[in-house]
N, CA, C and O atoms as a GROMACS GRO file, in nm:
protein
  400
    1UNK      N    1  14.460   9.701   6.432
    1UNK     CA    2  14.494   9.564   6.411
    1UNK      C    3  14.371   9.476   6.421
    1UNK      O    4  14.362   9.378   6.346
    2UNK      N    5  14.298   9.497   6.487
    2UNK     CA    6  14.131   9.398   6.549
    2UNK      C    7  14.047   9.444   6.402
    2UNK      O    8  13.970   9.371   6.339
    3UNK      N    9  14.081   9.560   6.374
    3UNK     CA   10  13.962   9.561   6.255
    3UNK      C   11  14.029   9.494   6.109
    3UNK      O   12  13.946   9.444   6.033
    4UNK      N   13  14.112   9.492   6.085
    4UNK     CA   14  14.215   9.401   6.007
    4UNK      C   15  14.182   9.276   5.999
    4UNK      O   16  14.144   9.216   5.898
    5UNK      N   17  14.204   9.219   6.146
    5UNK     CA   18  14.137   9.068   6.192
    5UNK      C   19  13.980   9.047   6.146
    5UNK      O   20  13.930   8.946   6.097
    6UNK      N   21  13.910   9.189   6.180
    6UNK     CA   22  13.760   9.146   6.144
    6UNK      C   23  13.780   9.146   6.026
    6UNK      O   24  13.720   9.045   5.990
    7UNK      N   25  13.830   9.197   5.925
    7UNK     CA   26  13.791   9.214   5.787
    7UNK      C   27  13.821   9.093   5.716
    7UNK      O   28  13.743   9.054   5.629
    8UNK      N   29  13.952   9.014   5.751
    8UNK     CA   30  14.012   8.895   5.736
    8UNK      C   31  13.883   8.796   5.747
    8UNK      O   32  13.825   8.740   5.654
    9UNK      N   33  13.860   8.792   5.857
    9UNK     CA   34  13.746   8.703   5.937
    9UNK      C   35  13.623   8.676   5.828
    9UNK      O   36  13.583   8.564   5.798
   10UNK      N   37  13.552   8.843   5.756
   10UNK     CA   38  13.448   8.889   5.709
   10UNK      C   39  13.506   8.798   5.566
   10UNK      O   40  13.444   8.713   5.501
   11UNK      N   41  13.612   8.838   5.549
   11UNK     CA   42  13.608   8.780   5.352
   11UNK      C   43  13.625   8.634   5.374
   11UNK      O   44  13.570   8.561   5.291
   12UNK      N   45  13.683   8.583   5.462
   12UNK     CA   46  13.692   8.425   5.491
   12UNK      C   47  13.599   8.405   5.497
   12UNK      O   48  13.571   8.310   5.424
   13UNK      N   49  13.496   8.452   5.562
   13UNK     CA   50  13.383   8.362   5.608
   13UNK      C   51  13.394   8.326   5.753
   13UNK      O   52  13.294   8.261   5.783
   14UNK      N   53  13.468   8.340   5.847
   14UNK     CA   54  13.492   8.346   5.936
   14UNK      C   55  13.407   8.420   6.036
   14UNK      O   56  13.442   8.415   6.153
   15UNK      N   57  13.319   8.476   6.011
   15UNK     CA   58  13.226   8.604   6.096
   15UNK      C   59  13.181   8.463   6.159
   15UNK      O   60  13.229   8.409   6.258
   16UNK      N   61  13.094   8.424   6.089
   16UNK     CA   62  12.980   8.336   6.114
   16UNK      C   63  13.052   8.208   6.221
   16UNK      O   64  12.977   8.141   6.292
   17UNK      N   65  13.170   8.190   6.221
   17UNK     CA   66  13.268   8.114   6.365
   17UNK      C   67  13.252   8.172   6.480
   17UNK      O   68  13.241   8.119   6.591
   18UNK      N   69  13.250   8.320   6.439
   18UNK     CA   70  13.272   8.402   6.564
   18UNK      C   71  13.144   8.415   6.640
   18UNK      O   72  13.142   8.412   6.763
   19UNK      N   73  13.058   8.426   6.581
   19UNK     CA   74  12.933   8.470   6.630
   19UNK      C   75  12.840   8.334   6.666
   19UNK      O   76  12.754   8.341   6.753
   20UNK      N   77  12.865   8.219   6.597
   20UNK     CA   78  12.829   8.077   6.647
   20UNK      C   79  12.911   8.060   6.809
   20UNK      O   80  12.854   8.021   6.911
   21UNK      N   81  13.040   8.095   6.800
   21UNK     CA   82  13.102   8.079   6.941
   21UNK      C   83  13.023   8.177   7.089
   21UNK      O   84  13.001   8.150   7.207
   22UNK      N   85  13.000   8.302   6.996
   22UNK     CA   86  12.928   8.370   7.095
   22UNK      C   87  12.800   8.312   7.179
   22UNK      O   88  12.757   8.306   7.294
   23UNK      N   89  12.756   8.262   7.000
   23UNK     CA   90  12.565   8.209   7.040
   23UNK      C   91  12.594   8.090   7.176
   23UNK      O   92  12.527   8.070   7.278
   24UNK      N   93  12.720   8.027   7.127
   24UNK     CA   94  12.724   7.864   7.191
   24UNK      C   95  12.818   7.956   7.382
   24UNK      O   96  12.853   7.870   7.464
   25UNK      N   97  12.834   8.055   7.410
   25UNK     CA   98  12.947   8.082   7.523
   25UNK      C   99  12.810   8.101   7.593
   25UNK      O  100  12.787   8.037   7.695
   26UNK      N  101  12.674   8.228   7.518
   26UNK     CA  102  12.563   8.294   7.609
   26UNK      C  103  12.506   8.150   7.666
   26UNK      O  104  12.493   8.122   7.785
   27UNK      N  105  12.464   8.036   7.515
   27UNK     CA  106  12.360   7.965   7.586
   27UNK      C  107  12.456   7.871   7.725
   27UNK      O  108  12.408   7.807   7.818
   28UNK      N  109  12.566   7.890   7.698
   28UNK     CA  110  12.587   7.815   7.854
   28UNK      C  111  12.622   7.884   7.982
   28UNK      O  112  12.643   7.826   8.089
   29UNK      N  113  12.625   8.067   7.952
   29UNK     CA  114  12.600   8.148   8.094
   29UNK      C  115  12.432   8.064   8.124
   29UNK      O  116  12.411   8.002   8.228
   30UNK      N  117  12.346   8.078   8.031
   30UNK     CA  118  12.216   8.117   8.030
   30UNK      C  119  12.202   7.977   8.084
   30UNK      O  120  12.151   8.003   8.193
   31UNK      N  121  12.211   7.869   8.082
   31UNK     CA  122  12.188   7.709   8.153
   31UNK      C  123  12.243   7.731   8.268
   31UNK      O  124  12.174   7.684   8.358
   32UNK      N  125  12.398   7.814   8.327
   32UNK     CA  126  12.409   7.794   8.462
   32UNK      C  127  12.332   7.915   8.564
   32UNK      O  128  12.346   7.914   8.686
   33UNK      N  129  12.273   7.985   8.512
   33UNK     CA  130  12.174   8.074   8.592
   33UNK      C  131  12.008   8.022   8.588
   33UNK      O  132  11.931   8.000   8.494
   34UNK      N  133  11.993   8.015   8.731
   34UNK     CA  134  11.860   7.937   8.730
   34UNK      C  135  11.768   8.086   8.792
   34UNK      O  136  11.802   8.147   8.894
   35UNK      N  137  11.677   8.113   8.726
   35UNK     CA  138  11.565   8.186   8.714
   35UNK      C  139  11.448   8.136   8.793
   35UNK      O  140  11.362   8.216   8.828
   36UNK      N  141  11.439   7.990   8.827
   36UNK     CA  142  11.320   7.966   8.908
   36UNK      C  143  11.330   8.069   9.064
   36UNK      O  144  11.420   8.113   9.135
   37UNK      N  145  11.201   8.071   9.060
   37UNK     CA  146  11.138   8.175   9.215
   37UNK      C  147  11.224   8.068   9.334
   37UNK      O  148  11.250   7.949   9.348
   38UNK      N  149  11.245   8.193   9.402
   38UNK     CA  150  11.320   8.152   9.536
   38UNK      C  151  11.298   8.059   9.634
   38UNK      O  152  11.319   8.122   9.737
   39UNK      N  153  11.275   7.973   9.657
   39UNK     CA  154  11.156   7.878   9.787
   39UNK      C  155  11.191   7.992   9.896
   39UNK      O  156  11.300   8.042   9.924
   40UNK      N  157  11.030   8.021   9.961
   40UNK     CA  158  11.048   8.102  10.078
   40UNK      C  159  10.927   8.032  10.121
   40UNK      O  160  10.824   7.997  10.063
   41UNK      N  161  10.988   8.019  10.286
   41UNK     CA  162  10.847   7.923  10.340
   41UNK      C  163  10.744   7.990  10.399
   41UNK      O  164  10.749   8.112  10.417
   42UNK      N  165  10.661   7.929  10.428
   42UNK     CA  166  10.504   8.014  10.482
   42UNK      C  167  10.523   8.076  10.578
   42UNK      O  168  10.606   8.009  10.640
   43UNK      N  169  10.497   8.172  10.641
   43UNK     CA  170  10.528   8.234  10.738
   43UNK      C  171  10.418   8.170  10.828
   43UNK      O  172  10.306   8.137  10.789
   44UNK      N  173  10.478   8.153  10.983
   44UNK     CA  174  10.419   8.076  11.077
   44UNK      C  175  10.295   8.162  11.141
   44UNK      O  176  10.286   8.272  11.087
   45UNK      N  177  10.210   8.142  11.232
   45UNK     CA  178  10.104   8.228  11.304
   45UNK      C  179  10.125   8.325  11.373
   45UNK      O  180  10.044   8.415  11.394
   46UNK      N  181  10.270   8.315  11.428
   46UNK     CA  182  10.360   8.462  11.506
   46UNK      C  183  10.402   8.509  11.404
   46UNK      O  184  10.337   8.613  11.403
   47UNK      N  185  10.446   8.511  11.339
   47UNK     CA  186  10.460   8.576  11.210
   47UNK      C  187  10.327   8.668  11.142
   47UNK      O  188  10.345   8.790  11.136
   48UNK      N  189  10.200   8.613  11.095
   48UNK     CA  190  10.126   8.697  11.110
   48UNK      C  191  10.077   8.735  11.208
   48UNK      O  192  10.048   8.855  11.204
   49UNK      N  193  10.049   8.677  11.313
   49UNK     CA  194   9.994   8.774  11.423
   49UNK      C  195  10.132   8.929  11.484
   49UNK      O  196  10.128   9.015  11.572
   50UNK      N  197  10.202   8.901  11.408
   50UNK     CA  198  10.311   9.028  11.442
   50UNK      C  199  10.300   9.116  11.326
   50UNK      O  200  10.322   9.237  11.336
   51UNK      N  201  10.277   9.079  11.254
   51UNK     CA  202  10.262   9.178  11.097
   51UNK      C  203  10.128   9.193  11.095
   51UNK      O  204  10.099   9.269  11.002
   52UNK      N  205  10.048   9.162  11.146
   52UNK     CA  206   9.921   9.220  11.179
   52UNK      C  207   9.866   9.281  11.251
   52UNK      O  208   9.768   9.351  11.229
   53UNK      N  209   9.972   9.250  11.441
   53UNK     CA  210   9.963   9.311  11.491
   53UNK      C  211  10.038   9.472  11.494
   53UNK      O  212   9.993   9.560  11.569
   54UNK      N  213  10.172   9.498  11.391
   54UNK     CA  214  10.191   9.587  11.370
   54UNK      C  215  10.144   9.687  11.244
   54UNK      O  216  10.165   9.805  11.216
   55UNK      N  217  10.098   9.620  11.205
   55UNK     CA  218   9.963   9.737  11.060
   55UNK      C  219   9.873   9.784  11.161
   55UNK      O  220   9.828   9.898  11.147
   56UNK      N  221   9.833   9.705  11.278
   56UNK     CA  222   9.700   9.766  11.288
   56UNK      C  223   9.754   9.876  11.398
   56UNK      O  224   9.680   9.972  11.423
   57UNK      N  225   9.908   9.863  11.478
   57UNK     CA  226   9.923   9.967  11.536
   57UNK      C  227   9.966  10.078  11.450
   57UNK      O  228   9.957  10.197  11.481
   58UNK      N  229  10.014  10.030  11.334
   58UNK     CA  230  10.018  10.156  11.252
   58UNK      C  231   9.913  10.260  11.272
   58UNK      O  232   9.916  10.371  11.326
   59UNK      N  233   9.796  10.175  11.197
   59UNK     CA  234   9.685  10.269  11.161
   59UNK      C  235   9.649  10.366  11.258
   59UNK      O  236   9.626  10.486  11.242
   60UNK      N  237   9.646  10.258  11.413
   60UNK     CA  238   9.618  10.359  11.499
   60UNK      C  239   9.703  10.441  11.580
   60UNK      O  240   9.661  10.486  11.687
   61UNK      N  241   9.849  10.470  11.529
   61UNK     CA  242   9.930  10.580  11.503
   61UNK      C  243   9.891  10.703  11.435
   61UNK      O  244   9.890  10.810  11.498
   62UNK      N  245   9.852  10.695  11.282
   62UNK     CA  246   9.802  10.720  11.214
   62UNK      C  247   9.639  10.830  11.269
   62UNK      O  248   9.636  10.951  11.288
   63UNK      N  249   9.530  10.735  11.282
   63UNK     CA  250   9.449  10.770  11.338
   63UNK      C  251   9.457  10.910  11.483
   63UNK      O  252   9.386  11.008  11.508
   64UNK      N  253   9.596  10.844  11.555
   64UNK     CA  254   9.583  10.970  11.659
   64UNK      C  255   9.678  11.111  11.628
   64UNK      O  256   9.653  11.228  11.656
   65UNK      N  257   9.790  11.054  11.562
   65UNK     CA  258   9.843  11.222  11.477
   65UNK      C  259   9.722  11.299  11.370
   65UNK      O  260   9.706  11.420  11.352
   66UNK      N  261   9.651  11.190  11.312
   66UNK     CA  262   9.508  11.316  11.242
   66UNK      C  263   9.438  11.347  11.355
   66UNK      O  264   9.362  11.436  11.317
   67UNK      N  265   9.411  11.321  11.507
   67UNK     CA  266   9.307  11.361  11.578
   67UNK      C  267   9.390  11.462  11.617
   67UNK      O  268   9.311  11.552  11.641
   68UNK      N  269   9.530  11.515  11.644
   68UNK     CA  270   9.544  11.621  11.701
   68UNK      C  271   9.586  11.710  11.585
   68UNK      O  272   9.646  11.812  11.618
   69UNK      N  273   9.567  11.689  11.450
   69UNK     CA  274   9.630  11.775  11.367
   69UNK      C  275   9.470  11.877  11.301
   69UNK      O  276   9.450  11.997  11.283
   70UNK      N  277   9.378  11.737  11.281
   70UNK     CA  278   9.238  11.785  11.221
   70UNK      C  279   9.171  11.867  11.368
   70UNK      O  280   9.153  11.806  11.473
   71UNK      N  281   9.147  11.986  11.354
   71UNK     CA  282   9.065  12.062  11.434
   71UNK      C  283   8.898  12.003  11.414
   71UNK      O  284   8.841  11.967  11.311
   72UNK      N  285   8.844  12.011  11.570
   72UNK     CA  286   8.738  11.915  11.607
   72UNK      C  287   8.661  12.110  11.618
   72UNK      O  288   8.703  12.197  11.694
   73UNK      N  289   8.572  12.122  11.538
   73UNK     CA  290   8.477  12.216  11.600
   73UNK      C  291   8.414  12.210  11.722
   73UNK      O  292   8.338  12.120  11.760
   74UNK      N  293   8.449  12.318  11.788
   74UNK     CA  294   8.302  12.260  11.892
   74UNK      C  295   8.205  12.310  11.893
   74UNK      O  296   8.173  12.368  11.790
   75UNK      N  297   8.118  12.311  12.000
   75UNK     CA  298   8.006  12.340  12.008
   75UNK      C  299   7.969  12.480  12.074
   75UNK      O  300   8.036  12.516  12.171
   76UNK      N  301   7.894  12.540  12.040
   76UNK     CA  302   7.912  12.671  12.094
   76UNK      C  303   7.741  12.651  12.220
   76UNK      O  304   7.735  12.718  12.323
   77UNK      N  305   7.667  12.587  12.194
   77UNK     CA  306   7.570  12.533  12.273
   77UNK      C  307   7.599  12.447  12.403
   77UNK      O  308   7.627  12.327  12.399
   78UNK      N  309   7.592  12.493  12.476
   78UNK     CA  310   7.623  12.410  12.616
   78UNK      C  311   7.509  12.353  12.683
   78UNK      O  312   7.491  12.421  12.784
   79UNK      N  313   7.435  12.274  12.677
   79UNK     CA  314   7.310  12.238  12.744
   79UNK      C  315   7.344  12.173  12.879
   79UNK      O  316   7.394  12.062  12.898
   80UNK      N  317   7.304  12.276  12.979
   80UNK     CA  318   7.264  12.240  13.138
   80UNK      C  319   7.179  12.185  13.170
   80UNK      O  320   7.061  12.221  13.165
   81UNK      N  321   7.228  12.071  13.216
   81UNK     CA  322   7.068  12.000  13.302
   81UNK      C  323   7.040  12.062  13.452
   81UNK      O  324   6.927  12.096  13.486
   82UNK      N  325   7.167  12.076  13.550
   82UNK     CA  326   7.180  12.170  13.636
   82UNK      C  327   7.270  12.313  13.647
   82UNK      O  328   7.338  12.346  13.550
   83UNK      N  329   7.268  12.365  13.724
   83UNK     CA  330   7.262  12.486  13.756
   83UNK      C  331   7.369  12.451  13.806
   83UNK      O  332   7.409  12.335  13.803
   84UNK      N  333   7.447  12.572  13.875
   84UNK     CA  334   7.548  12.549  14.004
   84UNK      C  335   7.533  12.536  14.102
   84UNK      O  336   7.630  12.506  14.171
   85UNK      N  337   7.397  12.552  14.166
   85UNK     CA  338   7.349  12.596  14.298
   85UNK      C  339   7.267  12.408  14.284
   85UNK      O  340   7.255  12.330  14.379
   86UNK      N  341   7.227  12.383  14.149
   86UNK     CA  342   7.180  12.224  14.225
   86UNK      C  343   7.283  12.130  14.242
   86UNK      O  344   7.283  12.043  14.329
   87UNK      N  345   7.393  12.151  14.137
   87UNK     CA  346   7.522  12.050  14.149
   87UNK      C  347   7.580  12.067  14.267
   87UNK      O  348   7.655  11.986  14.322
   88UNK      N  349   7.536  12.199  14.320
   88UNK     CA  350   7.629  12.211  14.479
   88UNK      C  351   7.523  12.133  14.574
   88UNK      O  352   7.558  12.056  14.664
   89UNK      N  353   7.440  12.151  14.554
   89UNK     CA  354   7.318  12.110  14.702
   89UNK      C  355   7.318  11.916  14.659
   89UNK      O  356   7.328  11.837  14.753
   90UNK      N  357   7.309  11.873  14.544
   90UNK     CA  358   7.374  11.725  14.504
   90UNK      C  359   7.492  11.701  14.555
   90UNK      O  360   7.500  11.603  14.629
   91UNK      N  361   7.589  11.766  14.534
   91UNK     CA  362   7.683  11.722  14.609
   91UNK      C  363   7.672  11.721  14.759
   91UNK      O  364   7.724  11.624  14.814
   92UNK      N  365   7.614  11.808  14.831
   92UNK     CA  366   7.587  11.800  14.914
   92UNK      C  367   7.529  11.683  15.015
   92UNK      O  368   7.583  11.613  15.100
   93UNK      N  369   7.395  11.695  14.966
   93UNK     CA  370   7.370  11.546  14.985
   93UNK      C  371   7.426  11.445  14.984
   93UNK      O  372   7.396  11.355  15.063
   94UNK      N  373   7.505  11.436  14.908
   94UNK     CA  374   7.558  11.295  14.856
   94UNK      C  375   7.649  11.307  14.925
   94UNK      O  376   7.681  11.189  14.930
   95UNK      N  377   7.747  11.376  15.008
   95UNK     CA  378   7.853  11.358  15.096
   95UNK      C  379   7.735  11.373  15.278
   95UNK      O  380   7.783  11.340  15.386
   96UNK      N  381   7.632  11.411  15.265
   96UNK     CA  382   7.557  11.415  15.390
   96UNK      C  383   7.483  11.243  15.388
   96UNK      O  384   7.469  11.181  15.493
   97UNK      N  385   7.465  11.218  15.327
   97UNK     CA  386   7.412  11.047  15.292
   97UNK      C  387   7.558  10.934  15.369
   97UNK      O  388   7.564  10.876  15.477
   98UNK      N  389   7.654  10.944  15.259
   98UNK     CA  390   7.742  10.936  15.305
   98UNK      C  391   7.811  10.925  15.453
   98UNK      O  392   7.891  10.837  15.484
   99UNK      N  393   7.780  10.997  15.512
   99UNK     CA  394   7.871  11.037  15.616
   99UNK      C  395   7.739  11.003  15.722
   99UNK      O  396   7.764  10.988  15.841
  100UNK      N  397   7.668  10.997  15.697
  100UNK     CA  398   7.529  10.956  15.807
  100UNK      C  399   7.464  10.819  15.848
  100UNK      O  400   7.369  10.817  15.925
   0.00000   0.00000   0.00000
């Protein structure tokens, strides 16, 4: 039955009603939707100092899961300045100073 109607429509001349009504229904969705950007206001100094202060604890989240994940070579060189026998006789002293 609708394609009947269109065909009616088509030999009348009638298309061109239909599709003017369309053009004229969009442009007045299209006038009541407003597209301008949202007003959003500046964010205050607690505001960044909180979003700044939480990036930077990010990072150093960040920073300490790679320190225990990245293996730290060490050193296979141990350089002694003392011995055991002077760190003991230093200590020594230093609790005989002490106590005197």
């Amino acid at each position: 039955m609708q394609l009947l109607d269109h065909m009616k429509l088509a030999l009348e001349g009638g298309e061109s009603e239909e599709t003017d009504r369309r053009q004229q229904a969009a442009e007045v969705m299209a006038s009541d939707l407003d597209f301008s950007p949202p007003e959003v206001p500046e964010p205050t100094f607690l505001e960044n100092l909180l979003r700044y202060g939480l990036f930077l604890g990010a990072i150093f989240q960040l920073i300490c899961v790679l320190a225990i994940i990245v293996p730290v070579p060490k050193s296979h060189e141990v350089l002694e300045f003392f011995s055991e026998e002077d760190l003991f006789f230093i200590a020594c002293m230093v609790i005989l100073k002490r106590y005197s």
